[in-house]
N, C-alpha and C positions, 0 to 999 in steps of 0.2 A: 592753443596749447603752447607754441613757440610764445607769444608776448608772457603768458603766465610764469613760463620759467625762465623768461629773459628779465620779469621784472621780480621774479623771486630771489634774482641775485645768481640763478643756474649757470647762466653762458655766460662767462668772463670776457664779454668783449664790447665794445663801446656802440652805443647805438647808430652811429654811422655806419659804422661796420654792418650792424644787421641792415639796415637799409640797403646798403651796396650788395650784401648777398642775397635778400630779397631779389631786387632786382636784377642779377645777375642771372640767376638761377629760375625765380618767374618770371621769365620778361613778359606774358600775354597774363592782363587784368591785375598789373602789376597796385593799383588803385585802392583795387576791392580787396588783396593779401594786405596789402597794408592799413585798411579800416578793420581786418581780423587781428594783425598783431596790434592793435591797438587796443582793439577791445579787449584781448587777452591781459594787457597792462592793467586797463580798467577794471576789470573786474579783482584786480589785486588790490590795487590802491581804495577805490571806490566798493565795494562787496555790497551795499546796502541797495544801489543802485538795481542788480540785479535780483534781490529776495521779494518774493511773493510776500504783497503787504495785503493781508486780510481786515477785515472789520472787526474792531472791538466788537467784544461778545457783552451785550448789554443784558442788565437783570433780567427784562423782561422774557429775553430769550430762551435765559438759561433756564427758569424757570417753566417755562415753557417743554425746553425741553425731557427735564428732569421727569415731567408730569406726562411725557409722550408715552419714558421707557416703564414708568409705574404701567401704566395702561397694557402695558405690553406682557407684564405678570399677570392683567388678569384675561382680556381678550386675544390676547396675543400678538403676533407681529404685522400681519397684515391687513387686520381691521383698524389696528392701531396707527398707522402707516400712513391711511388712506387723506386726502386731500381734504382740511376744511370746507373750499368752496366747489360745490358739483362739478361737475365738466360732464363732457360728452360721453366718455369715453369711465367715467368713476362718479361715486355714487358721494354725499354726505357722510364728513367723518363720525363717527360717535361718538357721542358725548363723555368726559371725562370719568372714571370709573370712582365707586368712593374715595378708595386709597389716594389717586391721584388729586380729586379735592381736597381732600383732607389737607394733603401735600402743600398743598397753593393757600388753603387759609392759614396753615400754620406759620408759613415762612411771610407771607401779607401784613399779618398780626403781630409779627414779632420784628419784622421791619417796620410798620408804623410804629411800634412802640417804642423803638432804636432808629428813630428819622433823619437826625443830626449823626447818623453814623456816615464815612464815607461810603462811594460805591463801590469801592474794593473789599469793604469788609462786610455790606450788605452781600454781597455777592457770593461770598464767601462762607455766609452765614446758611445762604440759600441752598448750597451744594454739599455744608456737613450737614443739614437736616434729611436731604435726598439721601446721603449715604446712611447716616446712625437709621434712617428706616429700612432701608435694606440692610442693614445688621441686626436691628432690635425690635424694627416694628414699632409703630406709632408712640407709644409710652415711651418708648427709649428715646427715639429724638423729643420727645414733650421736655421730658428730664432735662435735657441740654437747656432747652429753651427758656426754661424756666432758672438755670445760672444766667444765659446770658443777659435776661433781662433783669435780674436780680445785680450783676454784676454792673450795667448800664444806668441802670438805679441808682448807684454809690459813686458814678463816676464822677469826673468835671470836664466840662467843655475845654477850660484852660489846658488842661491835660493833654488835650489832644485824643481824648477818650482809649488811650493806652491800655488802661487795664481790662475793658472790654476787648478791645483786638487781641489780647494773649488771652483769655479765657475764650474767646470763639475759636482761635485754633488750637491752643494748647487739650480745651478740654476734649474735643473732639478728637484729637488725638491718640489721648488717653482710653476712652471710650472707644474708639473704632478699635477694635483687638484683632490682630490679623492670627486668627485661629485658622485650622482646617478647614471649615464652614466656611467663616467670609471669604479667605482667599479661593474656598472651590467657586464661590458665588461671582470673583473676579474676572476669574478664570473662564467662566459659562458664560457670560453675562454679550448683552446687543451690543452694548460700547465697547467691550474689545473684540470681539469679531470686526467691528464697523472699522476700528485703529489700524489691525492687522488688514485689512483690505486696503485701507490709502495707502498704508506706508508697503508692503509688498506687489501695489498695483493690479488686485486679484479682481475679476471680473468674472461675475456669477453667470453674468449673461454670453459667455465663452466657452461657459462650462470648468470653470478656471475653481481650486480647492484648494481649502486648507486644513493639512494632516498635524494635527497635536501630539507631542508624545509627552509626558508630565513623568516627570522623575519629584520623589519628594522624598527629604531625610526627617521621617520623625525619631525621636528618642526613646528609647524601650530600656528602662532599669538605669539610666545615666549615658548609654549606648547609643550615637547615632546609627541608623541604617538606610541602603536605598530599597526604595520601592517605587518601582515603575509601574503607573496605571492609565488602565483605557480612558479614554476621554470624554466618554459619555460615562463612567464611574462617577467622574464631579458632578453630573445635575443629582447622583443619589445622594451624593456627599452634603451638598447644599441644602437638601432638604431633612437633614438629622440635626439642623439647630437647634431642635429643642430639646435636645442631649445636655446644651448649658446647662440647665435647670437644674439639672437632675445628678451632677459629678460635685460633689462639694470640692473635690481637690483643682477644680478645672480651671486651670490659668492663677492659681490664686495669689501669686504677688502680684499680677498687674489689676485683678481687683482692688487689691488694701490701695495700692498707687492710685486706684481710681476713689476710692472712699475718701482716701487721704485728701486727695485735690480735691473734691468736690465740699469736704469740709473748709478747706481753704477759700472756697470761694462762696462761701454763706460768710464766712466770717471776715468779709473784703469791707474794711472803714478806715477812715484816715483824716486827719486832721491839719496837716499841711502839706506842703508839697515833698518833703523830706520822705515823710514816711510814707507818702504816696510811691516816690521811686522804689522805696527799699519795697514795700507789700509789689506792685508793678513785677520785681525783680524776683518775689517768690513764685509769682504765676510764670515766671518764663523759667524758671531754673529746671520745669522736664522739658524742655525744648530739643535738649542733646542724648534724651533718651527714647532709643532706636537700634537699631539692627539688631540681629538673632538674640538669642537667649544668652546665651554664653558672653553676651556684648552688654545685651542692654541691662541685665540684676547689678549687675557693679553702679551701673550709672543711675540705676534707682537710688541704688543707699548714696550716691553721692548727692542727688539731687534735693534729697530728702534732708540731709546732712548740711547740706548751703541751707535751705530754707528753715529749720529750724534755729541755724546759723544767726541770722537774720529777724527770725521773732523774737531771740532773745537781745538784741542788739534794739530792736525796736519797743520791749518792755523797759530795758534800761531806759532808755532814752524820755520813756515816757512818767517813768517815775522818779529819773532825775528832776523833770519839768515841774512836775504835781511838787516834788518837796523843794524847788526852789520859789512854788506860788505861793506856797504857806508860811 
């Protein structure tokens, strides 16, 4: 701590000095204080030294793992858990449930078909179809799949495949609606249990627990209000998703936002690199829309407002050309 805040600039006094009182003050292992106030420097100057460097998390993994927690909605967590290869001591895991195949040929299929994409945006691609099915159930992530490979379709290599990287995250974006449902499904769900155990250091096996308490402000008539609920309420909560269906008024501007973009990306063509940026530029223009309600409607009508912006900058453009060919 002493080197940390002598080389944060803390103690105003010259390193000699700290030496001299080191040594003044410990004279026994004066040695071993001074390879601590060093390392204390180092770790100011140098930080990277010190950070746990983990293994890239490769496709194969994630997928892997995506396809663990599927299994774990239908057999549950502990058969799901269990060790591919036997041991002593544990039996043969079981085999992958439909959903979670389903899982693994959809995202297979849709990466061979998207091959020359990088591994950042495979990967990527791999994790909004694991989520749009825990939102929507299979048909919903198909839906996705079916732009991204459509949009993959229309790309260019030269490009740098740009307009597909903003249709696999932007649309997924769009599409993931964080209602009551998916965020109780969040909220419930093996991967944040598993988050909150590393990062509060909780151990099951110590008898060691974690108490939720969930405050939420919905809006009733224009009105926010709090309502504080038990914590096993969310697993009811999570399973009345198919309330969607059935509210025509339910979320309905971020639907038309989603109709809206999904027509944008059936209708993704371009004929040189110009108009490739500008159409590129309409798929990223929701990118800045986010946070609550009251944040993100303004940012819809502006987003919508740029990119209309923009198609008409791009019909000029295209019928200036057409009547300067004739």
């Amino acid at each position: 701590m002493l080197g940390t805040a002598y080389q944060l600039g803390l103690i105003p006094v010259s390193l000699e000095a700290m030496k001299q009182g080191i040594r003044g003050t410990i004279r026994a292992d004066f040695k071993k204080n001074m390879r601590a106030f060093n390392l204390g420097r180092k770790l100011v100057t140098n930080p990277e030294l010190f950070a746990e460097r983990k293994p890239p998390r490769t496709l194969a993994r994630t997928v892997r793992e995506k396809a663990m927690f599927l299994n774990m909605r239908r057999v549950g967590k502990r058969r799901a858990l269990k060790p591919e290869r036997p041991t002593r001591d544990a039996k043969l895991r079981l085999r992958d449930t439909r959903l979670a195949r389903t899982y693994k040929h959809l995202v297979y299929t849709t990466l061979r078909a998207c091959r020359e994409l990088d591994k950042e945006t495979m990967r990527d691609i791999a994790i909004r179809i694991y989520d749009l099915i825990q939102w929507g159930g299979v048909r919903y992530a198909q839906k996705y799949v079916k732009r991204v490979r459509r949009a993959f379709l229309a790309d260019r290599h030269e490009y740098g495949f740009a307009a597909t990287g903003a249709v696999a995250l932007n649309l997924a974006k769009l599409m993931l609606i964080k209602d009551e449902f998916y965020v109780a499904h969040l909220l419930t769900s093996f991967e944040k249990r598993r988050r909150d155990r590393q990062r509060y250091n909780v151990n099951p096996a110590n008898r060691d627990r974690i108490r939720y308490s969930r405050t939420f402000h919905p809006r009733f008539f224009g009105q926010a209000i709090d309502v504080t609920l038990p914590h096993w309420s969310l697993y009811v909560i999570r399973e009345l998703r198919f309330l969607r269906h059935v509210m025509p008024w339910y979320h309905r501007r971020d639907r038309r936002l989603l109709s809206w973009y999904l027509r944008l990306v059936d209708d993704f063509a371009h004929d040189d690199e110009v108009e490739y940026r500008r159409y590129v530029e309409m798929l990223e223009c929701v990118d800045a829309v986010n946070g609550y309600r009251e944040y993100r409607y303004p940012k819809i009508e502006a987003a919508r407002s740029r990119a209309d912006q923009l198609r008409r900058t791009m019909r000029a453009a295209a019928t200036a050309t057409r009547a300067a060919t004739y």
